[in-house]
C-alpha positions as a printed Julia matrix, in Angstrom:
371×3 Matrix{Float64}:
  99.8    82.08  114.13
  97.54   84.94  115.26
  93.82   84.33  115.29
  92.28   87.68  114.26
  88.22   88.23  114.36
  86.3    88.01  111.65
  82.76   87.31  109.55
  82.18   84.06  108.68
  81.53   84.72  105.43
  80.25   81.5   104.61
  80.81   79.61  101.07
  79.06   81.57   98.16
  76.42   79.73   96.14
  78.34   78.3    93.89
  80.24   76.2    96.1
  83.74   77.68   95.51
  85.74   78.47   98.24
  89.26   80.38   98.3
  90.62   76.38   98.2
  90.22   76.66   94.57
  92.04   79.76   93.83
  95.69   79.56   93.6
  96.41   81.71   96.49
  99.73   81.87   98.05
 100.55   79.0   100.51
 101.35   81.58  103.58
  98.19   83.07  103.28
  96.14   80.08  103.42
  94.58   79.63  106.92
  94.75   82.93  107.93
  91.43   85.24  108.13
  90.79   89.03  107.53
  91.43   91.43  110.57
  88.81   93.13  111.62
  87.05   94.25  115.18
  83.11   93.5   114.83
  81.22   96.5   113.12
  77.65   96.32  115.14
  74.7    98.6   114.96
  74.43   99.03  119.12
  73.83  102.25  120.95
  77.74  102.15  122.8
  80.56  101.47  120.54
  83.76  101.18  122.72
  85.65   98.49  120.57
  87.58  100.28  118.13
  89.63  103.0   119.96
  87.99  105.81  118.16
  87.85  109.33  119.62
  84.6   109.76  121.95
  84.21  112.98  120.05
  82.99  114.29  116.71
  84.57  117.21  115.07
  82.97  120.54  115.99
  80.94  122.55  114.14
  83.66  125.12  113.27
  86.15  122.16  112.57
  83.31  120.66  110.11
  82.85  124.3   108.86
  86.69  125.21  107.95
  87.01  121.3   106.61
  84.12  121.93  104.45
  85.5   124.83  103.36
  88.61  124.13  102.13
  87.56  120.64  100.58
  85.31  122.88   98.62
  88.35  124.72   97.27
  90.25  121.55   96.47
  87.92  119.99   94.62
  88.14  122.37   91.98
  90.94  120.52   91.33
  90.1   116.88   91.24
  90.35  116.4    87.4
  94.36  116.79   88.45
  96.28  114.1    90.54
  97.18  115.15   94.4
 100.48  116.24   95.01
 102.38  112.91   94.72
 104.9   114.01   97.63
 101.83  115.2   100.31
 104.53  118.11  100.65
 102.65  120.6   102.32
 101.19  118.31  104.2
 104.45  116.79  105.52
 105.88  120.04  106.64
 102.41  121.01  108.87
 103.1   117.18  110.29
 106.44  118.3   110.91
 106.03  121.18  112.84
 103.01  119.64  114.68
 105.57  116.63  116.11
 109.07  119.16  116.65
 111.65  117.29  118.13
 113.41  119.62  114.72
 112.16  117.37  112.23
 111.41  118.64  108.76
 109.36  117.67  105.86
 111.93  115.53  104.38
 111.82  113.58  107.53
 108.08  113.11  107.39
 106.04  110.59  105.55
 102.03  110.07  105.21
  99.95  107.47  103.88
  96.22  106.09  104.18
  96.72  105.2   107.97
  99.11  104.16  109.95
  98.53  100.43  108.72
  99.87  101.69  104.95
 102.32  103.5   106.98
 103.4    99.86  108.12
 102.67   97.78  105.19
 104.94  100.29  103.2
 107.88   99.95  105.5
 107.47   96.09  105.58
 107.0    96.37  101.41
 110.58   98.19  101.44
 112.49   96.44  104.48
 110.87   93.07  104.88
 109.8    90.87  102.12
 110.7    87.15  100.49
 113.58   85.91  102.34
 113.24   88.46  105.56
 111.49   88.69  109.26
 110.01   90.81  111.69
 109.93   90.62  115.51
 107.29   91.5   117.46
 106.17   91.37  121.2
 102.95   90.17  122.05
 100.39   90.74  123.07
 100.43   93.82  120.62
  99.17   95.82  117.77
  97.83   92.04  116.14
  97.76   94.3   112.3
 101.67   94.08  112.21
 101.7    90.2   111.92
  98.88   90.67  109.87
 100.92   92.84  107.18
 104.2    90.91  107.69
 102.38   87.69  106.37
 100.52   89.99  103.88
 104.29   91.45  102.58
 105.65   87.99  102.03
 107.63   88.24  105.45
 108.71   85.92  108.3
 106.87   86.96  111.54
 108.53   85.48  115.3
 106.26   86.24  117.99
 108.08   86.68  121.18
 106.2    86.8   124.49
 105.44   89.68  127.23
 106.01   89.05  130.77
 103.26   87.98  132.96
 102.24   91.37  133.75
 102.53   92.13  130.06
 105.33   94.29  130.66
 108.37   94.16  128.52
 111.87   92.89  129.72
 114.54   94.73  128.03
 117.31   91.56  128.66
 115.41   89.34  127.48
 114.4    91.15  124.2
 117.66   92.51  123.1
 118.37   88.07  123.69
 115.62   87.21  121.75
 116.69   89.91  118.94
 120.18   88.33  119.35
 119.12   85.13  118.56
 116.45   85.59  115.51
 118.29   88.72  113.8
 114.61   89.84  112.69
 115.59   92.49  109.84
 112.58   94.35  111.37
 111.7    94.65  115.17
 108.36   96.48  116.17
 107.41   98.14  119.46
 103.96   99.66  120.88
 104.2   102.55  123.0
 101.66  102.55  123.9
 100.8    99.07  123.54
  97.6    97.79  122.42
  95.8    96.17  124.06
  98.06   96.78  127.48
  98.37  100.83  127.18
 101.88  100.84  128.54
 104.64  102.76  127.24
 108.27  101.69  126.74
 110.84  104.11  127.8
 113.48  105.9   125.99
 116.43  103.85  127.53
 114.89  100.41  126.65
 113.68  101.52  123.04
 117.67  102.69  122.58
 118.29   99.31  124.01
 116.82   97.62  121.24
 117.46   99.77  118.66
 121.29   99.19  119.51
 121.13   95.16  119.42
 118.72   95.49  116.51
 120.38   94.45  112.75
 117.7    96.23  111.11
 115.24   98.44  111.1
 112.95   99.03  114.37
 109.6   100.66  114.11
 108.13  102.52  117.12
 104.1   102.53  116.81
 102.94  105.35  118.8
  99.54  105.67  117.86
  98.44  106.53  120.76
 100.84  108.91  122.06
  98.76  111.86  122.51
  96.81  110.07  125.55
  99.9   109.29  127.75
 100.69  111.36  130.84
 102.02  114.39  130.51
 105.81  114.77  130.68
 105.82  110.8   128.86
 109.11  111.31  126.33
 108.44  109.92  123.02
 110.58  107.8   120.6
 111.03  110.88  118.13
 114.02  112.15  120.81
 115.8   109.48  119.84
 115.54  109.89  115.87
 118.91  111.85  115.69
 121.2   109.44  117.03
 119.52  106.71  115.32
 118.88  106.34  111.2
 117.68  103.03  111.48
 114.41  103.87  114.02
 110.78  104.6   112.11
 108.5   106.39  114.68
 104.25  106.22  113.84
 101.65  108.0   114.28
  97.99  108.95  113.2
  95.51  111.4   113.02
  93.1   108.57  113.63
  93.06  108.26  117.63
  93.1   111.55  119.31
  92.64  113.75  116.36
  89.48  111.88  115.68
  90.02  111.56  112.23
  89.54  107.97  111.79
  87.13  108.04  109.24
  89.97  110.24  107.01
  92.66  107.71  106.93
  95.73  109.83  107.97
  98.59  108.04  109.43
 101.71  109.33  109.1
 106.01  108.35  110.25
 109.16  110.25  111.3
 112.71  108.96  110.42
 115.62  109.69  108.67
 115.13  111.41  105.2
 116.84  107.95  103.89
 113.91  105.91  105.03
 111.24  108.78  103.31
 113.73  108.07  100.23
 113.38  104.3   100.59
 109.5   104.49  100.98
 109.11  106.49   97.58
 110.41  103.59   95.74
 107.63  101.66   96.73
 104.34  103.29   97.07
 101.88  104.03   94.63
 101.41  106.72   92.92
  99.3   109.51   94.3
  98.19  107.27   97.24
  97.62  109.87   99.22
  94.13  111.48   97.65
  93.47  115.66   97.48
  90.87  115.18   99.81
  92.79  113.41  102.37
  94.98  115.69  102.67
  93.13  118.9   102.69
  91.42  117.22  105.84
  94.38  116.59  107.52
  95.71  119.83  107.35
  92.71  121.44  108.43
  92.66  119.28  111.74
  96.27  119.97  112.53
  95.74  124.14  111.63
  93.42  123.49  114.41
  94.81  120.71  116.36
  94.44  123.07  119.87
  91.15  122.63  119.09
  91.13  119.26  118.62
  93.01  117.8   121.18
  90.97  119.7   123.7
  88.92  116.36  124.35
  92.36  114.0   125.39
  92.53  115.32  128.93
  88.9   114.76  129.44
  90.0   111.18  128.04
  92.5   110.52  130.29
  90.4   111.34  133.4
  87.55  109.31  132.24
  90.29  106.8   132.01
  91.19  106.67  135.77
  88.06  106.77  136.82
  86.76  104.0   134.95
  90.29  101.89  136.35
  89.7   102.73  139.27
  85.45  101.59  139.68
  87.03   98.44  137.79
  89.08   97.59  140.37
  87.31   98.6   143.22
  84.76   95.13  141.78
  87.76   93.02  142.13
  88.97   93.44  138.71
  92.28   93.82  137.5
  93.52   96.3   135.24
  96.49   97.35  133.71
  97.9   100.84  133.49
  97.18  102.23  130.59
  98.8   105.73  129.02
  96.3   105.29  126.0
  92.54  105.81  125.37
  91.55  102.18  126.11
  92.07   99.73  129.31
  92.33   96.03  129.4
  90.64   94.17  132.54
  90.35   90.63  133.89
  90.78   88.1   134.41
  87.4    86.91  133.61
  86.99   82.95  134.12
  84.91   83.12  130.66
  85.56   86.74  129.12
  83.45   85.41  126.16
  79.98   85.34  128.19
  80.9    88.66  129.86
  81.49   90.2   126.07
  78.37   88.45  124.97
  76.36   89.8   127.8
  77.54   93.78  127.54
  76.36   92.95  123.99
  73.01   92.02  124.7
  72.74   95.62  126.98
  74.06   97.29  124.47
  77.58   98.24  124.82
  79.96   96.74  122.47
  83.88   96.18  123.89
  86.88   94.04  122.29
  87.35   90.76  123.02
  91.18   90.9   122.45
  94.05   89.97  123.86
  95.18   86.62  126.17
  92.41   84.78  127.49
  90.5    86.0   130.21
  90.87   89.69  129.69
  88.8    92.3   127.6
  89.6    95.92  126.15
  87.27   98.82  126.47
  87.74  101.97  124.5
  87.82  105.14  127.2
  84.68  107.09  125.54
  82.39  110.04  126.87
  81.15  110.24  130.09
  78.01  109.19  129.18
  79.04  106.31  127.16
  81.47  104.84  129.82
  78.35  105.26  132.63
  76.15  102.49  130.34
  79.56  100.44  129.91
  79.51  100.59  134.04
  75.71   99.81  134.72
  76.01   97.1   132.48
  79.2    95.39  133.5
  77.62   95.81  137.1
  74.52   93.99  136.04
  76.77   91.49  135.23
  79.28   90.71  137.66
């Protein structure tokens, strides 16, 4: 079982707790996910972009939301159509609108494929450590979740997962590229791998995708050859759009077809999408801040392990470091000065969110106070 963070909510005043509700069996034990929300002046926890939208982004936003909701006594278009062909375009690789799906983040994104390929009777494989929301939503969907391990270094052996596919026969199979927490990506070859000795579907979660090196293929080459392969994304990360709630997938117009039998209706609001095209109309823009990222990235690997630290290589906007002999009193203690990181992953390791230049010199000064 995966132990997510939480609240401790407590018991309310009535003494009831959810022991007395008749909640599903599977669900009982498990606790919300959720990375802390604290008021504290350095927020590097969450994997947000460093950046807020600029002035003329804000502007054109605000303009066109204006426009749109002239037309909130009407539903949003139920198919997010011209939305799905600007998504389109923005990822190439050919694809077209029919072969583009959106939803309320990339966690919807997931839940929905689970909610039309998983289910009562059904399983999904994943490889941890990873992205801890897909066990999360597997359990929430009514399906089986089989953890497999990484390698010691967190890498991912591509024998020993198409065995461990051969011997579960998970009717879904996710993979991170890049991972979360690691940052490391997977490459074409070993995702084919996989996707060959895979029964079912298998979802590539590429949230992060903008922030990898340049000249890092992505999953989406692969889409042609392959109808049963899902590749996510979001607007979240790089785009900075987190507070929106824009993720968004690429697959075969079959799986698009599949997905409209489950969601909701209109779960994609006018709003939403108006944003969401407005950031990728200007997504040259926007994306300006990822290389700045990325260097702030290696420099912050490198000062971590140049105090004896290790860290893994990471082609996302976050790094995890160790191995800490109590990772809880070094968490604790960037708390108290201030700067707020993710206590995530195996034991003896923490994540820190890559954020400005400014922000990552107060994670620095106060992890060197520390150590």
């Amino acid at each position: 079982m995966t132990a997510y963070l939480h609240e401790d909510r407590g018991k309310p005043a009535d003494g009831l707790s959810l022991t007395d509700l008749p909640l599903r069996a599977d669900l009982r034990g498990w606790s919300p996910y959720g990375a802390p929300q604290l008021d504290v002046p350095v927020r590097l926890n969450t994997n947000e972009s460093p950046s807020s939208p600029s002035s003329d982004l804000v502007e054109a936003m605000t303009a066109a939301i204006r426009t749109s909701m002239g037309e909130l006594n009407r539903y949003p278009d139920r198919g997010a159509t011209a939305l799905r062909t600007d998504l389109a375009a923005y990822l190439g690789h050919g694809l077209v609108a029919e072969q583009v799906w959106a939803a309320n983040g990339s966690n919807e994104v997931i839940q929905q494929i689970l909610q039309a390929f998983g289910g009562p009777g059904r399983s999904a494989m994943g490889f941890e450590p990873s992205y801890a929301v897909h066990a999360n939503i597997a359990i929430g969907s009514a399906t089986r979740w089989i953890a497999c391990a990484r390698e010691d270094d967190f890498g991912l052996d591509p024998g020993k997962a198409v065995a461990a596919i051969g011997e579960h026969r998970p009717d879904v199979v996710f993979l991170t590229s890049p991972n979360n927490p690691t940052g490391d990506v997977l490459t074409p070859d070993v995702i084919e791998k996989l996707i060959v000795a895979a029964p079912g579907m298998v979802i590539v979660d590429e949230a992060y995708f903008e922030f990898a090196r340049a000249g890092t293929p992505s999953a989406l080459s692969l889409l042609a050859a392959h109808p049963r392969l899902i590749v996510t994304r979001t607007l979240s990360k790089a785009f900075g759009l987190a507070g929106a709630r824009l993720g968004y997938l690429a697959a075969h117009p079959l799986v698009i077809e599949a997905l409209e039998l489950i969601r909701l209706p209109y779960h994609l609001s006018t709003l939403t999408q108006t944003a969401a095209r407005v950031a990728l109309a200007h997504r040259d823009e926007v994306l300006r801040t990822v290389e700045a990222v990325r260097a702030e990235r290696e420099t912050t690997a490198a000062w971590l392990r140049g105090r004896g630290l290790r860290v893994v290589d990471s082609d996302a906007n976050f790094l995890l470091f160790g191995h800490l002999p109590d990772r809880h009193a070094v968490w604790e203690g960037l708390l108290r000065r201030g700067v707020l990181i993710r206590e995530v992953g195996p034991p003896g390791w923490l994540r820190v969110t890559i954020g400005t230049a400014g922000e990552m010199t107060a994670f620095r000064a106060a992890l060197e106070d520390l150590l």
